[in-house]
N, C-alpha and C positions, 0 to 999 in steps of 0.2 A: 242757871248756868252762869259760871263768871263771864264776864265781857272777854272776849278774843285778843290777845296785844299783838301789833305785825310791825314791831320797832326796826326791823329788817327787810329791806325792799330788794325785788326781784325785777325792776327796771317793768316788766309785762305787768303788773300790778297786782295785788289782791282780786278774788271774785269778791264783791261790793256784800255787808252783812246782810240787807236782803233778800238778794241772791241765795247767799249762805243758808239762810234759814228754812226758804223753799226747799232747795239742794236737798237740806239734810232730812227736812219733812220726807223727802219724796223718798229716801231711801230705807226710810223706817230702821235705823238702826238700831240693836239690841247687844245687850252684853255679850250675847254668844256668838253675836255675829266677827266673820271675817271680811273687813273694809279693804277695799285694796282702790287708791285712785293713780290716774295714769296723765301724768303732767301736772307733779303739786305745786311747782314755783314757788311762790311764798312760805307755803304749808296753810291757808288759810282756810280748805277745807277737809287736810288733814287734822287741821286740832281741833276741829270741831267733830269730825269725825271720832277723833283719838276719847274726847271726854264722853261717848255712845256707845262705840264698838268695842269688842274684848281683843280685837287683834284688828293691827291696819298696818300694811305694806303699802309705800309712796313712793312710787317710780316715776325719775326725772330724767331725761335724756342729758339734760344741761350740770356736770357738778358743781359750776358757781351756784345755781338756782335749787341741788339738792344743799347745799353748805347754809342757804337762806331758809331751806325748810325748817334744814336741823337747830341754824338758830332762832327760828321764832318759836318751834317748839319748846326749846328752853326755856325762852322767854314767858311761855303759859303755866310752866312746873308739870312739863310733860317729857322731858328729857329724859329719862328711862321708864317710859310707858310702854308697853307690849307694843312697837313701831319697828317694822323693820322699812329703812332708807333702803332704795334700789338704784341705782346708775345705770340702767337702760334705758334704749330706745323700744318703747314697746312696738309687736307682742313680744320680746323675748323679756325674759323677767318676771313674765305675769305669773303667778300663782295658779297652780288649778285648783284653786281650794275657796273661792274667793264666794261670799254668800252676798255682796253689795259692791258696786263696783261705778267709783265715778270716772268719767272721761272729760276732762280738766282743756286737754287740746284737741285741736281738731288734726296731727299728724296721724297718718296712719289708722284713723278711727276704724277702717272698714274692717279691719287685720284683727283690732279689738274686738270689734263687734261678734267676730268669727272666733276667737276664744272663749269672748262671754257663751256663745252657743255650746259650741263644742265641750265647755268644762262645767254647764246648766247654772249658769248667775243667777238665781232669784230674781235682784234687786239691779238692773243699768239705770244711769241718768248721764247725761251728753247736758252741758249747758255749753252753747254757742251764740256769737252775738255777729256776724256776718250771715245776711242772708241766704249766700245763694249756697255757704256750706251748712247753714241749716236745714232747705231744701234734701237736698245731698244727704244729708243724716237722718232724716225722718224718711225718705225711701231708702238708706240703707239699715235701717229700723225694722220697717216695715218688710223688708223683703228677707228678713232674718227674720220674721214672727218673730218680735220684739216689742214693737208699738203698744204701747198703752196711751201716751197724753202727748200733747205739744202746747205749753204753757211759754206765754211772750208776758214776759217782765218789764215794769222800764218805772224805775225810781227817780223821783225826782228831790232834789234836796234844798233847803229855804235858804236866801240870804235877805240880809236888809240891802233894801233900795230907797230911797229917800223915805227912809222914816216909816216904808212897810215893809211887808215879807213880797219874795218874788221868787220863785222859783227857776232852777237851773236840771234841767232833764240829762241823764246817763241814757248812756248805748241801751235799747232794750236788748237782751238775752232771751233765746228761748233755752225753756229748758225744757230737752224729750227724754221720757219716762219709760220704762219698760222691762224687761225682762223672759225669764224663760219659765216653759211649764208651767204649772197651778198658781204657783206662787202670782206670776204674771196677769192670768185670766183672774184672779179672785180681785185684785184692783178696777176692774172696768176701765173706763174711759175711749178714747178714739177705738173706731175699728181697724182694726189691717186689713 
């Protein structure tokens, strides 16, 4: 896969390419799948999503922060890739058609959560990096028979310090996993 370019800043930041990588593991994307994520800000796991999925809708509440999706997606030679841009606050906007489904912010997630059910997501992932609303998402996870995993991240990246390597640690991020019906149950992991 080419490296990701996010020459376009959304002031809230990129999700960090590790993150990214987990993210897009967990959501098993396929050509045939429909990606739909909810608070893309940068686009940086729309385009990642976009060079997996055969369709991906990116709904942003913010239009400065949809204007920063659409140009980084530019920027990767994804500018007329099967992407439909959305300017909602979700749920409204969401697709009922959606086979993968990332939730990017944590606004409104429980409203999501209840569309991922009610429209049968296969594939959710929530990556959150405040505690106590990841709490909060792994029981409103769980209390949607959603819960599959809760995986805590935290990269750390190398500088030099007098002449050695020293590291400098990022926010850990969990990210919870899960989804609806078979598709859900054939993943294992945590119980609900």
């Amino acid at each position: 896969m080419p490296e990701t370019r996010l020459p376009h800043d959304a002031k809230a930041g990129p999700t960090k390419p590790e993150v990214r990588a987990v993210t897009v593991s967990k959501l098993g994307l396929t050509e045939t799948d429909h990606f739909v994520e909810v608070g893309s800000c940068t686009g940086a796991v729309t385009v990642e999503a976009a060079r997996r999925a055969g369709r991906v809708t990116a709904l942003e509440r913010s239009p400065e922060k949809l204007d920063v999706t659409r140009k980084n997606l530019a920027a990767n030679g994804l500018a007329d890739a099967n992407i439909e841009l959305v300017a909602a606050e979700a749920p409204e906007g969401l697709p009922a058609d959606a086979d993968a489904l990332f939730v990017g912010g944590s606004r409104n997630f429980e409203a999501v959560l209840d569309h991922a059910v009610e429209t049968d997501v296969a594939r959710v992932v929530m990556n959150v990096s405040r505690l106590e609303t990841a709490g909060r998402a792994v029981e409103a996870f769980r209390e949607r028979d959603l819960l599959d995993e809760v995986v805590q991240l935290q990269a750390s990246y190398g500088y030099e310090l007098a002449g050695a390597t020293s590291f400098e640690s990022e926010n850990p991020v969990y990210v919870i996993t899960g989804g609806t019906g078979d598709a859900s149950a054939d993943r294992g992991g945590v119980s609900a």
